[in-house]
C-alpha positions as CSV (number, residue, x, y, z in Angstrom):
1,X,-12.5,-2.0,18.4
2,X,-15.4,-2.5,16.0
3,X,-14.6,-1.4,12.5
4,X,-17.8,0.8,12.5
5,X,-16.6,2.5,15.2
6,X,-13.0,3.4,13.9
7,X,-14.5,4.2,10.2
8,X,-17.5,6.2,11.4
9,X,-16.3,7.8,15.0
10,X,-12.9,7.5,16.5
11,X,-11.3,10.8,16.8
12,X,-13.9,12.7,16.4
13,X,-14.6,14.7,19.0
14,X,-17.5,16.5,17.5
15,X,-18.7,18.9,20.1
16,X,-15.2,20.5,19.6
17,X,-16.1,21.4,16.4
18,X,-19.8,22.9,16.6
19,X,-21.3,19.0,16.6
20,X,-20.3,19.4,12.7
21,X,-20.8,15.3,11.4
22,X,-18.3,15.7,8.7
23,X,-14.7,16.0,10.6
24,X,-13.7,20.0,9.7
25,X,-10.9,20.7,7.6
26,X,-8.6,23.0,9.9
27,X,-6.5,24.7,6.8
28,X,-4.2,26.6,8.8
29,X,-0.5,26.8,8.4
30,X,0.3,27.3,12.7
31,X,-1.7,27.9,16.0
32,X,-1.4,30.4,18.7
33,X,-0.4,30.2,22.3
34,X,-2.1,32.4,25.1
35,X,1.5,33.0,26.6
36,X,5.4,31.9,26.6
37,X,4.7,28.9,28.8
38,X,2.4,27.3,27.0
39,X,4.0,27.9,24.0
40,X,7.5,25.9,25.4
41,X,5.1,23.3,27.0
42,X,4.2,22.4,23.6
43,X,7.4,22.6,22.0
44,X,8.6,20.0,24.6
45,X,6.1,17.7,23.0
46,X,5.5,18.6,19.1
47,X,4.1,15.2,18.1
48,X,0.9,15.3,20.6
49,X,0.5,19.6,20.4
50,X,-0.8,21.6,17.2
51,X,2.2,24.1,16.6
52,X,3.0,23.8,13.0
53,X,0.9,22.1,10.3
54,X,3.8,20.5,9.2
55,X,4.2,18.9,12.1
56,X,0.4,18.2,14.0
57,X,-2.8,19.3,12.3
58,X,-6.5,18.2,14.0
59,X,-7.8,16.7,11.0
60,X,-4.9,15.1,10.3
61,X,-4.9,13.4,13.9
62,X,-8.3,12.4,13.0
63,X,-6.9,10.1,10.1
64,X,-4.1,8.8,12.2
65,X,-6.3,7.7,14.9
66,X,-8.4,5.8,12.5
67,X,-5.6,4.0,10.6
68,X,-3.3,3.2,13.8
69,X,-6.6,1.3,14.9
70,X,-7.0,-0.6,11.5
71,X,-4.2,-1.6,11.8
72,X,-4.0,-2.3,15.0
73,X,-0.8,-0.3,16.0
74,X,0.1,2.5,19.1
75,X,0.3,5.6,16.4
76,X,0.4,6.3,12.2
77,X,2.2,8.9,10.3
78,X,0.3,10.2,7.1
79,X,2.7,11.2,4.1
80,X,2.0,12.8,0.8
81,X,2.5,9.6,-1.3
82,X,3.1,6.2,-0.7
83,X,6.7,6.5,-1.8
84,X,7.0,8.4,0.7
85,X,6.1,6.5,3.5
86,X,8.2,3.8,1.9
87,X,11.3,6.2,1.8
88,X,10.9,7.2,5.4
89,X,9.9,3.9,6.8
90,X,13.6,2.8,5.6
91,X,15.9,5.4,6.1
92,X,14.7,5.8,9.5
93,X,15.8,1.9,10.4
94,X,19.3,2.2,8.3
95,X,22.4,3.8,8.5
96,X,25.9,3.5,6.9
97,X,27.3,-0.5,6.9
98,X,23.9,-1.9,7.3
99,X,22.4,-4.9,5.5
100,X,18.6,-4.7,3.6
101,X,16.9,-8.1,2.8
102,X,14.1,-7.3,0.4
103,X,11.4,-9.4,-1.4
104,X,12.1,-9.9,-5.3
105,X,10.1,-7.9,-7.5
106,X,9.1,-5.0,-5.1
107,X,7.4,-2.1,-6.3
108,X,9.2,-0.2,-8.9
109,X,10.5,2.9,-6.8
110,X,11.0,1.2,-3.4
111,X,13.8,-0.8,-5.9
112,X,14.8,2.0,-7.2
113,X,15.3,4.0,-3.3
114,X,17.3,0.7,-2.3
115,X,19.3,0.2,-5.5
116,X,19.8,3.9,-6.3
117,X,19.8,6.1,-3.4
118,X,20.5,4.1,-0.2
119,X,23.6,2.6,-1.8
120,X,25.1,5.9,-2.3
121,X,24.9,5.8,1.5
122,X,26.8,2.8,2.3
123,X,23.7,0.5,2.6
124,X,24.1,-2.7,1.0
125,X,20.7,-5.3,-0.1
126,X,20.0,-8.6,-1.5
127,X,16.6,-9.1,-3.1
128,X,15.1,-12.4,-2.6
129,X,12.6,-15.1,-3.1
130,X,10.6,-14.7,0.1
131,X,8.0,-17.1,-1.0
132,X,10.3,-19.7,1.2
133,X,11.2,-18.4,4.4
134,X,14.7,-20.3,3.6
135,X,15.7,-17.8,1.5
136,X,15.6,-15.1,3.7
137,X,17.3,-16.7,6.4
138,X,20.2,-17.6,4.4
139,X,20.5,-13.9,3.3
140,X,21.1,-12.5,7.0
141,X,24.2,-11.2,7.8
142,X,25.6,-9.7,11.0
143,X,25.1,-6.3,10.1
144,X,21.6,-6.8,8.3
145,X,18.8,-4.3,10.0
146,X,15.9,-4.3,7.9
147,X,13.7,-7.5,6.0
148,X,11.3,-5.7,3.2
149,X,8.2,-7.6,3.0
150,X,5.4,-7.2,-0.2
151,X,2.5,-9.9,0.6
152,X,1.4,-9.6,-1.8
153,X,3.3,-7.4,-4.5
154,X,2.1,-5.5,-6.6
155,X,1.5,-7.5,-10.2
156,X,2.4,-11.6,-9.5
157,X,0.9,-11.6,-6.1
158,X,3.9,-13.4,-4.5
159,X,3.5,-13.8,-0.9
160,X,5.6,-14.5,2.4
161,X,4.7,-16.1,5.4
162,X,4.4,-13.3,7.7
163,X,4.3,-14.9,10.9
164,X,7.4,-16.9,10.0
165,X,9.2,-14.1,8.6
166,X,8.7,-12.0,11.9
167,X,9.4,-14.8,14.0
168,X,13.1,-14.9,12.4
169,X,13.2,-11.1,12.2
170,X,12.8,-11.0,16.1
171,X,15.7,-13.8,16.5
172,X,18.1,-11.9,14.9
173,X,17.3,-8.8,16.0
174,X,16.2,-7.6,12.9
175,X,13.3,-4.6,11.8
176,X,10.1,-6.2,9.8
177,X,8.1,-3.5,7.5
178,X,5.7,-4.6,4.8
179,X,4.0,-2.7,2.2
180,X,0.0,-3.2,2.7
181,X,-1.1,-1.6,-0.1
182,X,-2.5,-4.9,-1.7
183,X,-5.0,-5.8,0.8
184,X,-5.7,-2.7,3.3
185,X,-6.3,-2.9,6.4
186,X,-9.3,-4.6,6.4
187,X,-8.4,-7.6,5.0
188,X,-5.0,-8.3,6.2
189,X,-3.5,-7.1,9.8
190,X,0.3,-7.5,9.5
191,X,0.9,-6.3,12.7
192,X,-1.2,-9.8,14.3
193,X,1.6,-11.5,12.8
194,X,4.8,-9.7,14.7
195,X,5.2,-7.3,11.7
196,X,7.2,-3.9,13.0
197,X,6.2,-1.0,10.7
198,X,3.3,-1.4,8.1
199,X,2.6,0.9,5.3
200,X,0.2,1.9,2.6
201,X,0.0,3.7,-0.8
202,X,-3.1,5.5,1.0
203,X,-3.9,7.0,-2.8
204,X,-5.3,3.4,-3.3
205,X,-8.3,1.7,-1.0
206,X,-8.2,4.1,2.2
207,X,-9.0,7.7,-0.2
208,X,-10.3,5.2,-2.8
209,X,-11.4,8.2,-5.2
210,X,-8.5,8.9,-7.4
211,X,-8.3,12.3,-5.9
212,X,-5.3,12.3,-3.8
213,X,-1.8,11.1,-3.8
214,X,-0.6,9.9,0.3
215,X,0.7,7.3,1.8
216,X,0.9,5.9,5.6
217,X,3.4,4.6,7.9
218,X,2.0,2.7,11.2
219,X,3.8,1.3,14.2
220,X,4.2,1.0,17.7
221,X,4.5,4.4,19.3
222,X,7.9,4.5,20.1
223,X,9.5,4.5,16.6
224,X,6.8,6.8,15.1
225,X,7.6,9.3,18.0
226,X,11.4,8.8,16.8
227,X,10.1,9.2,13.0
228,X,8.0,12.1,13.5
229,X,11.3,14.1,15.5
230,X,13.5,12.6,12.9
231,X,13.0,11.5,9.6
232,X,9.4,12.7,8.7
233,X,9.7,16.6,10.4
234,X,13.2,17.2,9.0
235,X,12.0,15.9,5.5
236,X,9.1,17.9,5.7
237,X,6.7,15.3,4.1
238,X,3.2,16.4,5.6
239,X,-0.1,15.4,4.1
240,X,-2.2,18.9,3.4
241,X,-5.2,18.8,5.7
242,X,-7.5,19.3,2.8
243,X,-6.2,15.4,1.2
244,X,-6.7,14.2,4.9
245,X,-10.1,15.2,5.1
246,X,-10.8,13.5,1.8
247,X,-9.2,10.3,2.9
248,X,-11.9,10.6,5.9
249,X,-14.3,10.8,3.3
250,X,-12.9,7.4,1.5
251,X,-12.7,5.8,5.3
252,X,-16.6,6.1,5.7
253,X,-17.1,3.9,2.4
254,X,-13.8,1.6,2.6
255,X,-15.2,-1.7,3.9
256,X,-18.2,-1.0,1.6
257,X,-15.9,-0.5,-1.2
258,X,-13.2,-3.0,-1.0
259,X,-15.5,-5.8,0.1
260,X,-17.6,-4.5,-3.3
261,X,-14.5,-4.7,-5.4
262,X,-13.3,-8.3,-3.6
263,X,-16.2,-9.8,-4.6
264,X,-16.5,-8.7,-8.2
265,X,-13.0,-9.7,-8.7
266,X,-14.2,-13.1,-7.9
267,X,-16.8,-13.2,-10.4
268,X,-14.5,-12.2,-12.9
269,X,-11.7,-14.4,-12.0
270,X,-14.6,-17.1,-12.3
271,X,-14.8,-16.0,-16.1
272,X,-11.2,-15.7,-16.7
273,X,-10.2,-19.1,-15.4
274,X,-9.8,-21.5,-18.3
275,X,-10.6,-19.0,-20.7
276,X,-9.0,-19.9,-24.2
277,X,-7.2,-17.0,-24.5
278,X,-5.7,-17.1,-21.0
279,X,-2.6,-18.9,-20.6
280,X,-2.3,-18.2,-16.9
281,X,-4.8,-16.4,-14.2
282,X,-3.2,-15.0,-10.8
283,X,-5.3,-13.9,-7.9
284,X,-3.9,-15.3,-4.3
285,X,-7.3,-16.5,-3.3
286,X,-8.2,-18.5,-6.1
287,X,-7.8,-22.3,-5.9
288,X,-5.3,-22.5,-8.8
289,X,-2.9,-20.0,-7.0
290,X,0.3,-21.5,-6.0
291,X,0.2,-20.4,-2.6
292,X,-3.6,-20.5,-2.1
293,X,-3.0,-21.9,1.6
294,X,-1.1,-19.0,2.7
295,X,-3.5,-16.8,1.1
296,X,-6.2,-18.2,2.8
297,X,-4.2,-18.6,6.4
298,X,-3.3,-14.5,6.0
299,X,-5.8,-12.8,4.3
300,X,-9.4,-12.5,5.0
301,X,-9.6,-11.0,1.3
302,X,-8.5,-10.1,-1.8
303,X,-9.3,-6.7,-3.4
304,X,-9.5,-5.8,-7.0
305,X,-6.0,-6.7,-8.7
306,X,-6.1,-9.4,-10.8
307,X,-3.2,-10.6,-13.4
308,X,-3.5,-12.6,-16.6
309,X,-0.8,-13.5,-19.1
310,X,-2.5,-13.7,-22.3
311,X,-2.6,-16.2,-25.0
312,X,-0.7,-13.4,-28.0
313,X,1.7,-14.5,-30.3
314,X,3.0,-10.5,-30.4
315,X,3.0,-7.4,-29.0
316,X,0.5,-6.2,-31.4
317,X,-1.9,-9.1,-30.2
318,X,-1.5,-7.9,-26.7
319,X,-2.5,-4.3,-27.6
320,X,-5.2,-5.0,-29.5
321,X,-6.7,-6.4,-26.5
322,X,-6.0,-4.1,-24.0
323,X,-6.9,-0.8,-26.7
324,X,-10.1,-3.0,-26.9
325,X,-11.1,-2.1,-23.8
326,X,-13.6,0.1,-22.8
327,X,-14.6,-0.4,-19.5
328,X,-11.1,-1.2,-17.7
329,X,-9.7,2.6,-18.2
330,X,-5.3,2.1,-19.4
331,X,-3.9,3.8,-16.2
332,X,-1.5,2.5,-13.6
333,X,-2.6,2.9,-9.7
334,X,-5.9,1.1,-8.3
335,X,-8.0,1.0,-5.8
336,X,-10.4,3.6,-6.7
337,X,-13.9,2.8,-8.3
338,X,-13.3,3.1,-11.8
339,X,-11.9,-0.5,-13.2
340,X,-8.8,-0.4,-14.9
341,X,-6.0,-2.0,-17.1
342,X,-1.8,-1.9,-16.8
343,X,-0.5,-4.1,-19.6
344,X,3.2,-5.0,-18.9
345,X,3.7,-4.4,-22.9
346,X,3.5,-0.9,-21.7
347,X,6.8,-1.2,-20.2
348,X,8.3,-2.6,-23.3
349,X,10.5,-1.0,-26.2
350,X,10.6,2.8,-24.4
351,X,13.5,4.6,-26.0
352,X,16.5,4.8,-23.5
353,X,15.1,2.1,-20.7
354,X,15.6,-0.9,-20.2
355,X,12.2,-3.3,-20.7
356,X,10.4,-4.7,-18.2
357,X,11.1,-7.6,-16.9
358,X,7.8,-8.9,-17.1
359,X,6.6,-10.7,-20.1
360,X,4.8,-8.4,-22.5
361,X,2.0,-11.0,-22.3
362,X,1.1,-9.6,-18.9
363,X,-1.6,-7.5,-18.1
364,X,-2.8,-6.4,-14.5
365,X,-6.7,-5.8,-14.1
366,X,-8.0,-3.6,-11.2
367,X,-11.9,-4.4,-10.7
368,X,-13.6,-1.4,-9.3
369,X,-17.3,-0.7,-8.4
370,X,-18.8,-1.4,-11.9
371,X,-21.4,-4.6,-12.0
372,X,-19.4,-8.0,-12.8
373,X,-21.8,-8.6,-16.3
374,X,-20.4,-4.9,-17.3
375,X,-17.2,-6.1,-16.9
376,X,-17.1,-9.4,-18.1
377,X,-18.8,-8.2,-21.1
378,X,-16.0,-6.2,-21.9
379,X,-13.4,-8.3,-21.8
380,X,-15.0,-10.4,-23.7
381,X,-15.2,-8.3,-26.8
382,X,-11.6,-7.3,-25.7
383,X,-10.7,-11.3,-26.3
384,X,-12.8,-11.5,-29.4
385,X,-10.3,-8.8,-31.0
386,X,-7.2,-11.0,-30.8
């Protein structure tokens, strides 16, 4: 289907709601049934009737239309925050004695859900290098059930073959999910490549406001049928209405925006590259990336995030640059318009936790939908201070 369509029309069936263009936010907690039999009829099928907002909501059937179809999948589950999605995704795949092969370095909470929470529930994991496929294959065991893809993750941009990875997934009779966040849907399709179950921190490109906090879950129809009975109704992890209708609102802008943001992150990774005070630039579609090929093979873009490790000979050093800043706002997240800036020092000498494992010469830029010269500008009176 042609993006404009899906961004701009699918779903909305606007002579049901008074030809209104903007989809209507229906902020009601249940609906009525004219008698008992069409009340049961209903019951018998929760996931396609409006009963219980917590369950089906109209405007919230809008969005899951729209992001099943950018991503190519039967159905989509929207959740109030990405960890969420991520929370769901795997408990609904694993049980007691099962095996988890996950990616090394995966966002900070999806760790902390397989180290901390599904262990206590007799799931074991090994954390890999899934930048070679070899690595993963020679962590499967007979009782693994789930591979845990980023491509790519969330600061160093590692990626995984995808098509490979689903290819030995399907062999061994194993569940593929991958977290999408990095390059929405728009610029990479998992599911093309034999990928299962394919979510999103939705607070990033698809609202793309900094306004709400959601994630997404998409899949074939069968296991979000089994979700929505299971996992995601018992849990009770609806998205309000109100937050869907603003990530309808994002939707209407999103390949204006991240295309926008890709190509300003270009510019500026243009700039950085061989800058003095750079010791290293990483952005998976940029020549001097390691795995530049797969980039290229898997991604029809990039987005916004780009990583540097500075040239400081101390914490201090670092700072000072990133305090320097004006433009790129110190916040974590991304993917709205405002640029911003999530130094890895950050991370480093909190009382009572352990430091990151990151260099504190890291930083993560986010480009937004500022003008390249405004940025560039500013980090180069940001470099000046060191």
């Amino acid at each position: 289907m042609d993006i404009n369509e899906i961004l701009m029309h699918l779903g909305e069936d606007r002579e049901e709601y008074f030809n209104a263009i903007a989809p209507p936010v229906i902020q009601s907690s249940n609906f009525v049934f004219p008698d008992v039999a069409a009340m049961r009829a209903a019951l018998a099928e929760e996931a396609v009737h409006h009963i219980y907002t917590r369950g089906n909501n109209p405007t919230v059937e809008i969005l899951r239309k729209k992001i099943a179809a950018l991503e190519n999948t039967e159905d989509a589950l929207i959740t109030p925050s990405g960890s969420a999605a991520i929370a769901i995704a795997l408990i609904s795949q694993l049980k007691a004695g099962d095996h988890l092969i996950c990616v090394q370095k995966p966002y900070s909470w999806t760790a902390k859900l397989i180290n901390n929470i599904l262990h206590r529930f007799g799931v074991s994991s090994d954390f890999v290098d899934g930048r070679d496929i070899c690595n993963i294959m020679n962590a499967i065991k007979p009782n693994t059930r789930v591979l845990y893809l980023e491509s790519p993750n969330s600061i160093t941009f590692e990626l995984q073959d995808l098509e490979a990875c689903a290819s030995v997934a399907v062999k061994y009779g194993i569940t593929t999910i991958i977290d999408n966040s990095h390059c929405s849907p728009l610029f990479q399709r998992p599911a093309d490549f034999g990928i299962d179950i394919i979510l999103h921190s939705a607070t990033k490109y698809i609202n793309g406001h900094s306004d709400v906090v959601a994630g997404v879950i998409c899949s074939d129809r069968k296991r979000i049928a089994t979700m929505f009975d299971m996992e995601w109704m018992t849990l009770g992890t609806a998205v309000s209405p109100h937050d869907a209708a603003l990530m309808l609102r994002g939707l209407r802008t999103l390949h204006i925006r991240l295309q926008r943001s890709n190509d300003t992150a270009f510019q500026v990774t243009g700039y950085l590259h061989n800058h003095p005070k750079v010791a290293q630039l990483l952005f998976p579609l940029h020549p001097s990336f390691p795995q530049y090929d797969l980039a290229v093979r898997q991604m029809k873009g990039c987005g916004g995030l780009i990583t540097i490790q500075l040239k400081a000979e101390n914490k201090s050093q670092a700072e000072r640059f990133v305090n320097q800043l004006k433009c790129f706002l110190i916040a974590v997240s991304w993917g709205g318009y405002e640029s911003l800036v999530l130094p890895s020092v950050v991370f480093h000498d909190i009382p009572g936790k352990p430091d990151s494992p990151l260099h504190w010469t890291w930083v993560r830029l986010y480009v937004g939908l500022e003008d390249a010269a405004y940025l560039i500008a500013d980090l180069e009176q940001a470099f000046d201070s060191m």
